[in-house]
N, C-alpha and C positions, 0 to 999 in steps of 0.2 A: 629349066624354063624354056619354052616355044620363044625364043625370040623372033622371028618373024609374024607369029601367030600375035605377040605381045604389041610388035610395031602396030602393024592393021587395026589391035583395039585401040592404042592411043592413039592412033588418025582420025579416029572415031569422035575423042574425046573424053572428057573426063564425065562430065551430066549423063554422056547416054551409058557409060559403063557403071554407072552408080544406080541408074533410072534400072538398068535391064539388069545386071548383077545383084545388085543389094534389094530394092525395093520389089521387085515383080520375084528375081530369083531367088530371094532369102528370104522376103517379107511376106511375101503374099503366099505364096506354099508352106511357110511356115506357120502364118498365122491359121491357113486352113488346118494341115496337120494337128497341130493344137487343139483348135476346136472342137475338130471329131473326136482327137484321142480322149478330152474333157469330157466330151458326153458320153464318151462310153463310159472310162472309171466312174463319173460320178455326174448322172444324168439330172438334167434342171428343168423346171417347167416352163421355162421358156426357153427354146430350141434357138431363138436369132440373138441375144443378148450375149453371148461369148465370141461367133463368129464377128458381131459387127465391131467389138472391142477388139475383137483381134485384129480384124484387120485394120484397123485403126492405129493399134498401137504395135504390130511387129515390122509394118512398113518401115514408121519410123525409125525404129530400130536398122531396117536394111540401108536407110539412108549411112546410117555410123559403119554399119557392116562392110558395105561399096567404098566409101574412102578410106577405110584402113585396108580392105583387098587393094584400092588401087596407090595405097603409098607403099604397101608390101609389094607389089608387083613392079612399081617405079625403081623400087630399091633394088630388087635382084635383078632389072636390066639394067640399071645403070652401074651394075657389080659387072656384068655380064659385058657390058660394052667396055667398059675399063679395061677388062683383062684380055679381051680381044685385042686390046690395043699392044 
């Protein structure tokens, strides 16, 4: 682990590493992803009804994604800072 790279994002906080990590960076390109990949295996006649549930519902998902990235990331600095000690 970056620990310094680690300090700097929790200076940040926890909302904006869950908001930018989980929901924009997991949720939202994920939900896109998905979407396309759907219409292409198995194309629907209505083209907006996947993306909008997608995005809808993988956000949420990045919400749970973001706080277990950041209680996984908590952990191995505070492994990290322990052993420095």
């Amino acid at each position: 682990m970056n620990m310094e790279k680690w300090a700097k994002t929790r200076e940040k906080g926890k909302q904006r590493f869950v908001l930018i990590n989980g929901v924009l960076g997991w949720g939202v390109t994920t939900a896109i992803l998905w979407a396309a990949l759907m219409e292409y295996i198995e194309p629907s006649e209505n083209i907006w009804v996947r993306p909008i549930i997608a995005l809808f519902i993988f956000p949420i998902a990045g919400v749970a994604f973001g706080h277990l990235m950041w209680k996984k990331s908590e952990k191995a600095y505070d492994k990290e800072i322990r052993k420095a000690l």
